[in-house]
VOGU-3710 file (C-alpha; in Angstrom, 3 decimals, decimal comma):
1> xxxxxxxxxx> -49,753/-16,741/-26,952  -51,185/-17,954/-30,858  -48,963/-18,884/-33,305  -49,628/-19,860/-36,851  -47,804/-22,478/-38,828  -46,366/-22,146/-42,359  -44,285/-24,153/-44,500  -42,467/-22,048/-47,385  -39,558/-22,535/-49,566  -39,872/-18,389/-50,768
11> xxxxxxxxxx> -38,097/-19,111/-53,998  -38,223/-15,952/-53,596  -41,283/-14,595/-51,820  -43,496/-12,826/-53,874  -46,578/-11,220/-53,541  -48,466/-14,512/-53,314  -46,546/-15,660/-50,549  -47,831/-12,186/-48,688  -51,134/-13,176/-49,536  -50,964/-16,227/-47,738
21> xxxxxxxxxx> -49,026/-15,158/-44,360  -52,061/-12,170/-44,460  -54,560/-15,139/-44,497  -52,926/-16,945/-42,688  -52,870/-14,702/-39,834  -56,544/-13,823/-40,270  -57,475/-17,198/-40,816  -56,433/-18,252/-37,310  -56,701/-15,147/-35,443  -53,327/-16,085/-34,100
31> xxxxxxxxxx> -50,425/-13,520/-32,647  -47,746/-15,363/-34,246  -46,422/-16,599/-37,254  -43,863/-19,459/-37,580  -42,029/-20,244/-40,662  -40,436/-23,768/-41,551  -37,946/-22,807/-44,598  -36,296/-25,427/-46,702  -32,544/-24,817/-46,897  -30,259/-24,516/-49,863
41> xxxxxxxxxx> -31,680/-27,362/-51,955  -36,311/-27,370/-52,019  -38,495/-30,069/-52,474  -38,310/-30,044/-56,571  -34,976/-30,528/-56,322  -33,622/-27,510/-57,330  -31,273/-24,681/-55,597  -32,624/-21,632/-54,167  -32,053/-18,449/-56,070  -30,564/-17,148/-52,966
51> xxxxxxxxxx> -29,210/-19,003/-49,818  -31,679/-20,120/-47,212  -30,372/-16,869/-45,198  -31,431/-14,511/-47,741  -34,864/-16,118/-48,145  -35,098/-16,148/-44,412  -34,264/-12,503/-44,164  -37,311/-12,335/-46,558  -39,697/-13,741/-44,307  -38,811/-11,761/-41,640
61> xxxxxxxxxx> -39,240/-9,054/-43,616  -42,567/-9,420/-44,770  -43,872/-10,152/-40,759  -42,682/-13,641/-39,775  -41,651/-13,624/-36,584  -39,300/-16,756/-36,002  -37,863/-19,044/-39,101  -37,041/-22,678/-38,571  -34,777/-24,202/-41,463  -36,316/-27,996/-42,553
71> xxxxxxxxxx> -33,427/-30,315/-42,304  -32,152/-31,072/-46,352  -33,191/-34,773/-45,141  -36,782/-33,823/-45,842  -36,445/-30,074/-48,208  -35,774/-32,544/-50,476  -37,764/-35,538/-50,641  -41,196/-36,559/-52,535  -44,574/-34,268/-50,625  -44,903/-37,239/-48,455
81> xxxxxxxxxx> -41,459/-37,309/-46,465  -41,146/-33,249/-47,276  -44,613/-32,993/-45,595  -43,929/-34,894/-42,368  -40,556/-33,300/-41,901  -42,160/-29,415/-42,106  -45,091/-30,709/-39,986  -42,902/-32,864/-37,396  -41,127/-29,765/-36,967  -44,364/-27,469/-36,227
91> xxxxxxxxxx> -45,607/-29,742/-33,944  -42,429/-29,974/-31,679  -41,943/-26,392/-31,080  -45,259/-26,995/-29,052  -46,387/-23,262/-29,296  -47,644/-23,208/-32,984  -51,939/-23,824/-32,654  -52,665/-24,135/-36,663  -51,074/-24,590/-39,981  -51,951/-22,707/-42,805
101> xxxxxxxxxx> -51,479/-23,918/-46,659  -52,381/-22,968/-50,161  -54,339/-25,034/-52,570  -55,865/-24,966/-55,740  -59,353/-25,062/-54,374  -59,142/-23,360/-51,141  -61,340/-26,582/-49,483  -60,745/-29,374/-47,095  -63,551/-31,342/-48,033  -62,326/-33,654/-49,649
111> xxxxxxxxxx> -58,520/-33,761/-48,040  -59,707/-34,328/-44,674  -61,098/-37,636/-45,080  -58,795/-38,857/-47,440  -55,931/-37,787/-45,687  -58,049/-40,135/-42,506  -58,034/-43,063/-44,953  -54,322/-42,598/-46,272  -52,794/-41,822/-42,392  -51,680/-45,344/-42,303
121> xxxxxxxxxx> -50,050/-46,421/-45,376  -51,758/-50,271/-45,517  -50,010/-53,035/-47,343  -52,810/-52,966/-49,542  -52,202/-49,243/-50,426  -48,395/-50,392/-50,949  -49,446/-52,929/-53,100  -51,514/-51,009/-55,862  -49,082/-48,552/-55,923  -46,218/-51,195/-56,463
131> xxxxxxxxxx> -49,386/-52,292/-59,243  -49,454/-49,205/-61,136  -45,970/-48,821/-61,028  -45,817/-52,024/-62,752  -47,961/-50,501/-65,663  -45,464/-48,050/-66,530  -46,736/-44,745/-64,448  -44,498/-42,965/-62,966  -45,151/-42,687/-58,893  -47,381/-39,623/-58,487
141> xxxxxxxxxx> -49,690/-41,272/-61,045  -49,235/-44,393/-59,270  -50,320/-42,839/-56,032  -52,964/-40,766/-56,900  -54,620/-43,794/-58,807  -53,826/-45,713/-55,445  -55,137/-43,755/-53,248  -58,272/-42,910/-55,167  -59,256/-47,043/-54,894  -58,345/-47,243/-51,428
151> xxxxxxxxxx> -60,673/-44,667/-50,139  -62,688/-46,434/-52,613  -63,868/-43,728/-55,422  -64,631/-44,625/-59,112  -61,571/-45,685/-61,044  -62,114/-43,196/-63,810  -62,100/-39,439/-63,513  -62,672/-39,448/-59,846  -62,204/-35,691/-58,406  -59,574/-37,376/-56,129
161> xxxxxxxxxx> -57,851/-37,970/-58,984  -57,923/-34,647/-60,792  -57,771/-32,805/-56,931  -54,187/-34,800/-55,674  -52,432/-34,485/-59,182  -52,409/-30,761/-58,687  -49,375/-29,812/-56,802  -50,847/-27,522/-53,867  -53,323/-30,573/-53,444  -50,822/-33,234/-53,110
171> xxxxxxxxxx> -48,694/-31,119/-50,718  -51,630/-30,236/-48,196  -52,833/-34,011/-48,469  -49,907/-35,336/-46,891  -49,218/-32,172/-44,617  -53,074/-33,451/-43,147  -51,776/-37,173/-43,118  -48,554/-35,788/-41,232  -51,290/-34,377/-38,426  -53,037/-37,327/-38,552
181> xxxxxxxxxx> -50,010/-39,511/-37,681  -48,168/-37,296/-35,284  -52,110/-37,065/-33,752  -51,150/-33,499/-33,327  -53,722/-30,790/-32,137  -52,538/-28,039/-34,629  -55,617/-27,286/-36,324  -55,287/-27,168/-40,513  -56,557/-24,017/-42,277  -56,297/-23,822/-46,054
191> xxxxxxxxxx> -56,662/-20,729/-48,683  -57,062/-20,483/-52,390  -54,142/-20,081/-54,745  -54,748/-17,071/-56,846  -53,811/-15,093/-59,954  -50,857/-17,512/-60,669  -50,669/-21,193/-61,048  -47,437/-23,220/-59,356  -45,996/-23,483/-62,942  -47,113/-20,522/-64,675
201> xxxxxxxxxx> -43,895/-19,375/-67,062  -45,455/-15,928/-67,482  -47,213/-13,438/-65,778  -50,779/-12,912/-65,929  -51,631/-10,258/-63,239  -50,196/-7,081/-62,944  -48,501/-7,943/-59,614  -48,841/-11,654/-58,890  -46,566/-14,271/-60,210  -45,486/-17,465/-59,837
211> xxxxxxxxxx> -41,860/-18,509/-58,336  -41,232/-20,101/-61,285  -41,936/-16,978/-63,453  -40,060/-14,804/-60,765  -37,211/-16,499/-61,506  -37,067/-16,613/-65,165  -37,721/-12,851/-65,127  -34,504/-12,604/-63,200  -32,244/-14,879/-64,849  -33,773/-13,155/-68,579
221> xxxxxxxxxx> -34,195/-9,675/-67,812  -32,803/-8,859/-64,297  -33,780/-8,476/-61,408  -35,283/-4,903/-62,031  -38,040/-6,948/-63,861  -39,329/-8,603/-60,997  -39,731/-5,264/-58,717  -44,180/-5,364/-59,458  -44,409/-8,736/-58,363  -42,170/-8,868/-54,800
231> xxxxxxxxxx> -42,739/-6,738/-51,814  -39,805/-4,126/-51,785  -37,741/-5,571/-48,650  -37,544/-9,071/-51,156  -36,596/-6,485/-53,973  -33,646/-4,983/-52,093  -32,476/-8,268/-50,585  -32,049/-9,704/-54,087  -30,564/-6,460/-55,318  -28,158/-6,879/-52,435
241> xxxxxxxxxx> -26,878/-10,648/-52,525  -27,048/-10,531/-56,486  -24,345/-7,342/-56,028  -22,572/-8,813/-53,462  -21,935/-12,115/-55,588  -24,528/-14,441/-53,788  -26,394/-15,220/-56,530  -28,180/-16,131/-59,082  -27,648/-19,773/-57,818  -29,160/-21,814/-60,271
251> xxxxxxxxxx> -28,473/-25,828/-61,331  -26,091/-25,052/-63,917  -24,127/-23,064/-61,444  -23,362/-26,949/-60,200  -22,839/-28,183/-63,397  -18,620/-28,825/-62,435  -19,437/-30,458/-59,235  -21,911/-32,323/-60,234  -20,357/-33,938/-63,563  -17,138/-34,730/-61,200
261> xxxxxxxxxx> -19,123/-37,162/-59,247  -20,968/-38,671/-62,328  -17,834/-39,356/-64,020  -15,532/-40,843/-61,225  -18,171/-43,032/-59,496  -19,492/-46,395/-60,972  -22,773/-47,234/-62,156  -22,493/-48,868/-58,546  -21,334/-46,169/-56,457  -23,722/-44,066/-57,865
271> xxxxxxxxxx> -26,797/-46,635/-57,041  -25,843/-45,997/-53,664  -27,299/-42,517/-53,505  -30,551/-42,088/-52,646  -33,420/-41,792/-55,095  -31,424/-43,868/-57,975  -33,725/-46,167/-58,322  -34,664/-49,069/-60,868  -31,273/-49,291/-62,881  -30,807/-45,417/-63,137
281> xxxxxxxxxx> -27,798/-45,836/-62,758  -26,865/-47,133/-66,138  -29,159/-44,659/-67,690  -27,125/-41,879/-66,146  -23,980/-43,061/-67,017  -25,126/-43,120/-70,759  -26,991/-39,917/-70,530  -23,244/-38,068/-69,641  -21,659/-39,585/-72,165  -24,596/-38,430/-74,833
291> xxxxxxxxxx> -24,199/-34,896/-73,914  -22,420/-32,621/-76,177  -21,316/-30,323/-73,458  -21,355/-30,923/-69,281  -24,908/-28,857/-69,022  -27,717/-30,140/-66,302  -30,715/-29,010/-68,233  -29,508/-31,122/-70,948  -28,488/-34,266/-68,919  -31,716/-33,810/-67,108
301> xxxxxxxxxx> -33,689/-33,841/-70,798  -30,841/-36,957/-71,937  -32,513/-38,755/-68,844  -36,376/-37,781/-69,101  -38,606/-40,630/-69,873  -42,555/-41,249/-69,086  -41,946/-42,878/-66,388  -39,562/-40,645/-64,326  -40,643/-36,759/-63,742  -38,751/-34,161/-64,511
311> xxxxxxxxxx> -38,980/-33,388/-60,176  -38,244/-37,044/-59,544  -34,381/-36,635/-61,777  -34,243/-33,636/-60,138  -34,188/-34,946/-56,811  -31,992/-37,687/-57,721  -29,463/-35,115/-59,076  -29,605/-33,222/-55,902  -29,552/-36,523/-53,583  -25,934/-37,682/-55,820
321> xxxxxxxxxx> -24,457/-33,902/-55,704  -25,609/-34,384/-51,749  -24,341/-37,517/-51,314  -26,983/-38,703/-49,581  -26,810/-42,790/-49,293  -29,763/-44,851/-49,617  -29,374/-45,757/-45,880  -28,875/-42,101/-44,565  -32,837/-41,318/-46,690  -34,466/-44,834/-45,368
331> xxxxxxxxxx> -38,020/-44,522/-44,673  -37,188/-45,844/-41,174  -34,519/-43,277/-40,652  -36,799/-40,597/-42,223  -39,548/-41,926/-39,780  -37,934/-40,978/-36,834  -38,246/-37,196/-37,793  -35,924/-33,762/-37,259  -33,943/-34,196/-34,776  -33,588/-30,632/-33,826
341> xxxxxxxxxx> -35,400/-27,079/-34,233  -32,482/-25,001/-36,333  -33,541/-21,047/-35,830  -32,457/-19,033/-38,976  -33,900/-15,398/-37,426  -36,349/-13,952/-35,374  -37,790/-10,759/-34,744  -38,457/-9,208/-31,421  -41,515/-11,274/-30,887  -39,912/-13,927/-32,104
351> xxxxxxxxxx> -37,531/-14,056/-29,324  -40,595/-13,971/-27,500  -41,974/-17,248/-28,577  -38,121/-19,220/-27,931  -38,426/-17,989/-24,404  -41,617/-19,756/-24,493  -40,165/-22,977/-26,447  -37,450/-23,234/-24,007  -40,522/-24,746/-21,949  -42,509/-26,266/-24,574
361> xxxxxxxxxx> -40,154/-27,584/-27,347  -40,277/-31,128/-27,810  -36,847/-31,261/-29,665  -33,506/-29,411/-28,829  -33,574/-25,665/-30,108  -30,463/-24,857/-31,532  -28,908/-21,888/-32,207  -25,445/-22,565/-32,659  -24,825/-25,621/-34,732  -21,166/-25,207/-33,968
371> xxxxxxxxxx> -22,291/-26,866/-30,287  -24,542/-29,271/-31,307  -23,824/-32,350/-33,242  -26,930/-34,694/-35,401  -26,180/-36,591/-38,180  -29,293/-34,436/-40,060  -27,547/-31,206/-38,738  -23,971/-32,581/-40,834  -26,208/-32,380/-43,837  -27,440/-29,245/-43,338
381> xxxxxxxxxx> -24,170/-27,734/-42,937  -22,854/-29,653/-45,992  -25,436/-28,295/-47,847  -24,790/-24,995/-47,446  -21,106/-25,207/-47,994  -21,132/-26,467/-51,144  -24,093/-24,304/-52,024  -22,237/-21,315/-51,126  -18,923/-22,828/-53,149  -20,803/-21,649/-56,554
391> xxxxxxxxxx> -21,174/-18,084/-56,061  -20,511/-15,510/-58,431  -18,099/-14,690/-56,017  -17,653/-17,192/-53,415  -15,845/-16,725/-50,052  -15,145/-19,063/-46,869  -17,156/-16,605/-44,591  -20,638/-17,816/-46,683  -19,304/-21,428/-46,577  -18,701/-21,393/-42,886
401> xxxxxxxxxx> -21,573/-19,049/-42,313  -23,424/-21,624/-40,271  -20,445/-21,839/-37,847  -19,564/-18,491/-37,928  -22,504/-16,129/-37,597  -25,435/-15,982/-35,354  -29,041/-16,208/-36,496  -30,892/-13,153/-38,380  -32,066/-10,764/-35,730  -34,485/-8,786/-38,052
411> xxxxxxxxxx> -35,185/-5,260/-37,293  -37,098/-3,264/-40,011  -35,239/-1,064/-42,569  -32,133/-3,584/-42,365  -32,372/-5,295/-46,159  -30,064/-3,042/-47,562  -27,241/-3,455/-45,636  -25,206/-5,676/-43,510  -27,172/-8,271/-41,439  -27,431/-7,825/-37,917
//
C-alpha cells in the first residue's frame, strides 16, 4: 500500500490543484493520495471561501482518498511553522511514502541542499536575520538574505535569493527542512506551477486560474464565472453552500467581531496575542481610530508599512480574532508538533488506509473530537465556530458541526445534495 502526500488549502480547488494531485500520483507511482487541509483560517491569514468541510468535500471529489485537517496552530503561521505542522502530520500517519509540492521552477536542485544547510536553525542564522531585521526589512527579506549567506552564496542577486522570495519556493524549502528535521523517509517530489502565478488577479488561460483570481471572480461576478476554471464537483459544491447560506466567507464578513476585540482590549491585552509584535499594538489602536468606517481591508491598508507584509497583518488579525496568546503559538509549544490526526472524509479506499493507520499512526487518529480532548483540538473547534457564526445565514448545527456530525464519507455523484 503507496500513498502520496499533499498539503492544500483548496481556496477553492481549481484546475491547478487537479494538475498537481494528477502529478502527483504519477510522480510517485503511489495507490494513494493523502490530503493535509488547513481549516477555517490558511496560512495568509485569511478565511476560506467555504468551510474546511466544503473544501474537503472538494478533495474528495476530485480523487483524494482520506483528508487530514492541519491544526489552526500551524494553518496559520509563517511557511516555516505552517510547513512543519503539514509535514509532522504526513509523517505520523506512517503510511504516506512521498510528498508532492508545486513550485515555480519545478526543481530541487537547489532546495535540497539548502534546505540541508537551513535544517538546524544556528545561532548564527538567528543572528543575521535579527541583523537584517535591524535594517528595516521586513522578515521574509530578512530570511531569504539570511539564509542566502549562511549557505554561503554571493550577497547580491544570488538565485537563492530570487528562488526563496517566490512563494511556492519558500513553502517547499521549509516543507524539505521539515523532512530533514523529523529525519523522515517520505521521499519529496516537486512539479512546475503553470498557466497561473500564486497572485495572478486575472486570468490568463482559458481554464487555469489562480485562487486568488477564483475568488475575485466569485465575489465580482458570481460564482457562474468561475465554472471554466474548477472541475464541476467544486462548481456544484460552491453552488450548493453559497445557496444554502455558507458562504462567501470573506474578512469583512468578520469585520463586527473583529473591531469588538480591538476596541475593548488595551494596547496591552492586545500585545498578548500572538504575532503582535514590535509595538503593534499602539499602531493598531491608532489605525481603528483613523478609519472612517469599521472595514478590514481598510484597517489592514491604515496598518501597512515596509516593514510589515500585507500576509504578516493578516496573520496578526487572524491570531487577535483567534485569540491565540503568545504562549499558546511559542516556538517551543509549536515544536512539539500536532498532537492528533483529525480525519475530515474519506473515500472507500480511504477507509482502507485508517485500517492500516490504526497500526502505523504515530499520533492518535481521531474521529470524533467530541471524545478526545488537546489543547490544539480546542482551537480547532473554536475556529470553526466562530467561522461558521458569519454566514449569510448562520445556524448552531454548522457551529457545532464538529461535535455533531461524522466525517465526509464521499461517494461520487453526492456534491449536490446533503452530505453523507
Amino acid at each position: 500500500m503507496t500513498a502520496v502526500g499533499i498539503i492544500v488549502e483548496y481556496n477553492p480547488l481549481h484546475n491547478g490543484h487537479v494538475h498537481h494531485y494528477n502529478e502527483a500520483k504519477r510522480l510517485s507511482g503511489a495507490e494513494h493520495a493523502v490530503a493535509v487541509l488547513s481549516g477555517p483560517f490558511l496560512q495568509r491569514g485569511e478565511p476560506g471561501i467555504v468551510s474546511k468541510f466544503a473544501r474537503a468535500e472538494m478533495a474528495l471529489a476530485m480523487g483524494a482518498d482520506l483528508v487530514i485537517e492541519l491544526p489552526a496552530a500551524y494553518a496559520v503561521q509563517p511557511a516555516e511553522w505552517f510547513a512543519y505542522g503539514a509535514v509532522s502530520l504526513l509523517h505520523a500517519t506512517g503510511v504516506v511514502d512521498s510528498l508532492c509540492f508545486g513550485t515555480e521552477s519545478g526543481s530541487l536542485d537547489l532546495l535540497l541542499p539548502l534546505a540541508r544547510a537551513l535544517s538546524e536553525e544556528s545561532q548564527e542564522l538567528r543572528e543575521r536575520i535579527a541583523c537584517h531585521l535591524g535594517e528595516g526589512m521586513n522578515y521574509p527579506a530578512a530570511y531569504s538574505r539570511a539564509a542566502a549567506e549562511a549557505a554561503g552564496l554571493p550577497r547580491e542577486e544570488s538565485d537563492v535569493l530570487r528562488i526563496i522570495q517566490q512563494p511556492n519556493h519558500t513553502l517547499g524549502l521549509h516543507y524539505l527542512i521539515a523532512l530533514n528535521r523529523l529525519d523522515s523517509p517520505i521521499r519529496p517530489l516537486t512539479i512546475p506551477r503553470i498557466h497561473a502565478g500564486y497572485h495572478d488577479q486575472q486570468p490568463s488561460h482559458a481554464a487555469v486560474a489562480s485562487a486568488t483570481a477564483v475568488r475575485k471572480m466569485i465575489l465580482e461576478q458570481g460564482v457562474a464565472a468561475v465554472r471554466p476554471y474548477v472541475p464541476e464537483t467544486t462548481f456544484r459544491i460552491l453552488d450548493r453552500e453559497f445557496r444554502e447560506g455558507r458562504g462567501p466567507v470573506t474578512w469583512n464578513s468578520f469585520r463586527g467581531a473583529l473591531m469588538h476585540i480591538l476596541l475593548t482590549s488595551s494596547p496591552e491585552n492586545l500585545a498578548e496575542y500572538h504575532e503582535v509584535t514590535e509595538g503593534l499594538e499602539h499602531r493598531l489602536r491608532k489605525a481603528v481610530f483613523s478609519l472612517k468606517e469599521p472595514n478590514v481591508d481598510e484597517l489592514l491598508k491604515a496598518l501597512k508599512t515596509k516593514r510589515y507584509t500585507h500576509t504578516k497583518l493578516q496573520r496578526m488579525l487572524a491570531q487577535i480574532l483567534l485569540r491565540h496568546t503568545k504562549r499558546e503559538m511559542s516556538p517551543g509549544a509549536l515544536a512539539k508538533g500536532p498532537g492528533y490526526l483529525r480525519v475530515l472524509g474519506f473515500n472507500g479506499k480511504g477507509q482502507r488506509l485508517l485500517k492500516q493507520m490504526k497500526k502505523t499512526a504515530a499520533l492518535p487518529v481521531i474521529v470524533k473530537p467530541s471524545s478526545f480532548e488537546h489543547p490544539q483540538l480546542t482551537l480547532d473547534l473554536r475556529a470553526s465556530a466562530a467561522y461558521a457564526n458569519v454566514f449569510p445565514h448562520p445556524d448552531t448545527q454548522s457551529m457545532f458541526r464538529d461535535y455533531l456530525e461524522a466525517p465526509i464519507r464521499y461517494t461520487p455523484g453526492n456534491e449536490t445534495g446533503a452530505l453523507p
